[in-house]
C-alpha positions in Angstrom: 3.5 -14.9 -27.6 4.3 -15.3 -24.1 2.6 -12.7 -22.0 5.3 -11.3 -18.9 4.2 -10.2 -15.3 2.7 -6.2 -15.2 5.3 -4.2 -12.6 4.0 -3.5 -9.4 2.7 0.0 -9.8 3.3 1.1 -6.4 7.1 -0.3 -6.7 7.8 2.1 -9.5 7.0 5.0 -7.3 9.7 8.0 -6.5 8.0 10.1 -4.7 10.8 12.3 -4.4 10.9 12.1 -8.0 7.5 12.9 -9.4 8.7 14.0 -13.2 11.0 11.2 -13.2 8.2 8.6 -12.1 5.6 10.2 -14.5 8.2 9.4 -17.0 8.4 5.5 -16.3 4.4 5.3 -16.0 3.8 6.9 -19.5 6.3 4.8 -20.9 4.8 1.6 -19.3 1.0 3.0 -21.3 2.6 3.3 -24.5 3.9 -0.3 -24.0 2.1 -3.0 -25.8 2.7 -5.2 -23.3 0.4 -3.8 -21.0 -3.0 -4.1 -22.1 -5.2 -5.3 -19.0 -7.7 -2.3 -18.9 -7.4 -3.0 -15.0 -3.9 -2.5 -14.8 -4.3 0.4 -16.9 -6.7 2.4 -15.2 -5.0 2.0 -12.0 -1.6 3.2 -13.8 -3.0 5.9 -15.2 -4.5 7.2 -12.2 -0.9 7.3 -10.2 -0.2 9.2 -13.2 -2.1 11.8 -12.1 -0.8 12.0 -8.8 2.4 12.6 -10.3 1.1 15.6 -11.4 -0.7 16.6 -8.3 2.7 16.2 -6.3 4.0 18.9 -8.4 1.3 21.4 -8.4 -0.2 20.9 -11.3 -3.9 20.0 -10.7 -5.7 21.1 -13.5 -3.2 18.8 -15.6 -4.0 15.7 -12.8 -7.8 16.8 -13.0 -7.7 16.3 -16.6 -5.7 12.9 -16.6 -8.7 12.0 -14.1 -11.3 12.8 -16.5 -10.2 10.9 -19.3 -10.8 7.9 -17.0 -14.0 8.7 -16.1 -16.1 6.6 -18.7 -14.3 3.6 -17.7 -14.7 3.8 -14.1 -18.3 2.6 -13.9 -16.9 -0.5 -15.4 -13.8 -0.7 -13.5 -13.5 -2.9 -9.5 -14.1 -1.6 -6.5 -10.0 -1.2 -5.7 -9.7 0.7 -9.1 -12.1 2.9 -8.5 -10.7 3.7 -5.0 -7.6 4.6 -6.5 -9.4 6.6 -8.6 -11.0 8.5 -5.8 -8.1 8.9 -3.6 -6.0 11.0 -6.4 -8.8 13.2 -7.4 -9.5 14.1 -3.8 -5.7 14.1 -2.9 -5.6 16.7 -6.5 -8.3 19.0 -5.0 -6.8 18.6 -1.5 -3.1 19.7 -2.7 -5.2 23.0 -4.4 -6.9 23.8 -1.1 -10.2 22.5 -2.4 -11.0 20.9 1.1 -14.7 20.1 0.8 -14.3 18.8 -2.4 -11.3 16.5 -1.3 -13.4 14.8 1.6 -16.4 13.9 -0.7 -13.8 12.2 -3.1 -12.1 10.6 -0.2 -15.3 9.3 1.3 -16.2 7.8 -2.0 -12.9 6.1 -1.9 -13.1 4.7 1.6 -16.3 3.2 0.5 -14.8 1.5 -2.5 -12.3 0.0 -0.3 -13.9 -1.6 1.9 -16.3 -3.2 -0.5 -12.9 -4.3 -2.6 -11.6 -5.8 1.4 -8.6 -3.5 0.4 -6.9 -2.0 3.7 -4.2 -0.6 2.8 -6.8 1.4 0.0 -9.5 2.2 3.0 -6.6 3.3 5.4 -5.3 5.8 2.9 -8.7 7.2 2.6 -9.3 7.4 6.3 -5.9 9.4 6.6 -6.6 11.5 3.9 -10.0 12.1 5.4 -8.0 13.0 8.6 -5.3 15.3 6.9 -8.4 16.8 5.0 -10.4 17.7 8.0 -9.4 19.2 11.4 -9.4 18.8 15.5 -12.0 16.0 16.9 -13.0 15.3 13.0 -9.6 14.6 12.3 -8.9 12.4 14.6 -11.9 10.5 14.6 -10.8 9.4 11.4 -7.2 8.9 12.1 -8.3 6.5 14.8 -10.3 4.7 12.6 -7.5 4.1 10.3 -5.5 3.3 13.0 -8.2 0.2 13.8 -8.3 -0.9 10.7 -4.2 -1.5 10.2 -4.4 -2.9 13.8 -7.0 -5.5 12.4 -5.6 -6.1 9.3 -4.1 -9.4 8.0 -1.9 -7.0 5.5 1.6 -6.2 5.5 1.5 -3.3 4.0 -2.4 -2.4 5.5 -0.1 -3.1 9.2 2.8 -0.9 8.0 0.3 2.6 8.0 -0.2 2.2 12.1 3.2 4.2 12.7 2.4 6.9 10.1 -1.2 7.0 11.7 0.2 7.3 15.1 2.3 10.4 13.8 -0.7 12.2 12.2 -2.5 11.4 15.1 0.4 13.2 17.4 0.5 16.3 15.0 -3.5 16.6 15.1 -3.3 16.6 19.2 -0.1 18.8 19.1 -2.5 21.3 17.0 -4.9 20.9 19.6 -2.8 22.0 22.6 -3.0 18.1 23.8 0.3 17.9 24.2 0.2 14.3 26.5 -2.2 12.6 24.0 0.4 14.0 21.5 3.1 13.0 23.3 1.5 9.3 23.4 0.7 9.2 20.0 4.8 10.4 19.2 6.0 7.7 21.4 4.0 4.9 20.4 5.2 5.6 16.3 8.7 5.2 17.2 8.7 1.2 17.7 6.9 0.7 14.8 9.5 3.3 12.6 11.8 1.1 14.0 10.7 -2.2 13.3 10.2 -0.9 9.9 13.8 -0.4 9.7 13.1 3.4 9.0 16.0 5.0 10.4 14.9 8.9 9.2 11.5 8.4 10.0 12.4 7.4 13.6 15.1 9.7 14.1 12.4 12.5 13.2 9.8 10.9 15.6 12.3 11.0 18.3 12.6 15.1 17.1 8.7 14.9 17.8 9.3 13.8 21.2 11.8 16.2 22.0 9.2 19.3 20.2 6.3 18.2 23.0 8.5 17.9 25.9 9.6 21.7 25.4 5.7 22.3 24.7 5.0 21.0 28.0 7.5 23.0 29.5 9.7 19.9 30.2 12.8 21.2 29.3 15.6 19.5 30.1 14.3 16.4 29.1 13.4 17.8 25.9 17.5 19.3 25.8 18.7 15.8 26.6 16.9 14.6 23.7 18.1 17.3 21.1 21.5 16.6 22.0 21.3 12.9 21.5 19.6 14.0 18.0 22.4 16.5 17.4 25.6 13.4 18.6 23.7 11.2 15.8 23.7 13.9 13.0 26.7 15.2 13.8 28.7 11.8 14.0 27.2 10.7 10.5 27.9 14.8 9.0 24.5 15.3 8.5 23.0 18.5 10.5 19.9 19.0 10.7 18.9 22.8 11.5 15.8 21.5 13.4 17.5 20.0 15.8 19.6 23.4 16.4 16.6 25.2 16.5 14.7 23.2 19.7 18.5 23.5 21.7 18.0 26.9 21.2 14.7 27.3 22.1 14.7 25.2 25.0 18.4 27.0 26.3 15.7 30.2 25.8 13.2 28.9 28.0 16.0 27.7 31.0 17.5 31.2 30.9 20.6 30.8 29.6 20.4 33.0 26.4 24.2 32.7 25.5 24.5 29.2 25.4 21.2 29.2 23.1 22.8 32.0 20.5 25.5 29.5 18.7 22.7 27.2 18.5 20.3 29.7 17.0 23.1 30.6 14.5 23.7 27.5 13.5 19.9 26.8 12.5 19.5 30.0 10.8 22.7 28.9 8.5 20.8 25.7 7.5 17.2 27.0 8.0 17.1 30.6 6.3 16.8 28.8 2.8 14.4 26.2 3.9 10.7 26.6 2.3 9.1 25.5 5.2 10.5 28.3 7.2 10.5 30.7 5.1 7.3 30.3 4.9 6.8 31.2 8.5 8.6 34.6 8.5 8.1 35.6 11.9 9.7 32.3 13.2 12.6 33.4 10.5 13.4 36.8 11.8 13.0 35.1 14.9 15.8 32.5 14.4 17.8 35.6 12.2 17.5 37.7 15.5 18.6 35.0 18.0 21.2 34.5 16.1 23.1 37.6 16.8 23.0 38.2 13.2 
């Protein structure tokens, strides 16, 4: 019988839509024309992360184990999937220490394997794991490596990089280096013809110009943002939020308050914020509600 071409695991992938992907994976392993143990034990272990993405680690973890006697046996870019999702699994659960042992372990297997695009998503992983200097070490490293690479998809990391990169130094209280870092994803968004990804770049440009106190710049820039959204009837309580704050910081407290309403009408609802309660009353407040 003729044999046809295994799907490209990573194509299958909704990440929006973990249940719906878990769904296409599991039916692809009950298929019988998928019988490469290679292909299988890489398949099965994106099958955990499905789980992982939705909280449920000790179902991922256990997925992982039942791959365990294989993966002695398995290459080098198998097992560095393997690594990656059990340290992204104990990584989602707050396990940190765990996470970065895994993730070194599948940093290692990458390289041996020559796969970048593997070893950079270790070496980000490594940097979301890990904080300050640490973290950046790391995220510059990656950053090397997708510089260096002959890879298309290794190449394509170097904008998310340079965003990680620009949240780590924000974190810091680095706002220039984060600045840098914001400013130097944006090209690379837009090359990739990522038109949210860039448009929320450019919102990271505007959020470190108002954290170094450069506020109208900062205003220009969330009123371009807000022309975009508005124009397309897509608002984006974010973008409310910084007019606001940065009408706050220039004084003019009534010209900030239908801003501030507006972003609590989209915002009040979002998990994100809510989870940041302070920052919720603040907005409820401002709001004049």
């Amino acid at each position: 019988m003729p044999t046809h071409p295994s799907p490209d695991i990573d194509s299958l992938w909704d990440y929006n839509q973990p249940a719906e992907t878990a769904t296409r994976f599991q039916a692809l392993l009950a298929s019988s024309d998928i019988s490469q143990p290679e292909y299988r034990f890489e398949l099965t272990t994106q099958l955990a992360r499905t789980h992982s993405l939705r909280r449920q680690f000790a179902e991922a973890h256990a997925v992982l184990d039942q791959l365990v006697p294989q993966l002695e046996q398995m290459s080098s870019r198998a097992q560095a999937r393997y690594w990656l999702e059990r340290g992204r699994t104990y990584n989602s659960a707050g396990e940190r220490s765990q996470a970065i042992e895994q993730f070194e372990k599948a940093w290692l297997a990458a390289q041996r394997a020559q796969a970048d695009f593997y070893a950079i998503d270790a070496l980000h992983m490594l940097a979301i794991a890990t904080q300050g200097e640490t973290s950046l070490q790391w995220g510059r490293q990656g950053l090397a490596v997708a510089q260096r690479s002959g890879e298309k998809r290794a190449q394509d990391w170097a904008s998310r990089l340079w965003h990680n990169l620009g949240m780590t130094y924000h974190s810091m209280g680095d706002y220039p280096h984060a600045l840098q870092a914001f400013e130097a994803a944006l090209p690379l968004w837009r090359s990739q013809g990522l038109k949210q990804r860039e448009f929320e770049g450019r919102w990271m440009v505007g959020w470190t110009l108002r954290s170094m106190q450069r506020h109208q710049e900062a205003l220009a820039m969330m009123h371009i943002l807000r022309a975009e959204m508005e124009a397309t009837d897509q608002p984006d309580g974010y973008v409310y939020e910084e007019l606001g704050e940065n009408l706050m910081a220039l004084q003019q407290p009534d010209a900030a308050t239908p801003w501030f309403a507006k972003a609590y009408a989209l915002l009040k609802d979002d998990p994100d914020v809510r989870a940041e309660p302070a920052r919720l009353d603040r907005l409820r407040q401002l709001s004049g509600r």
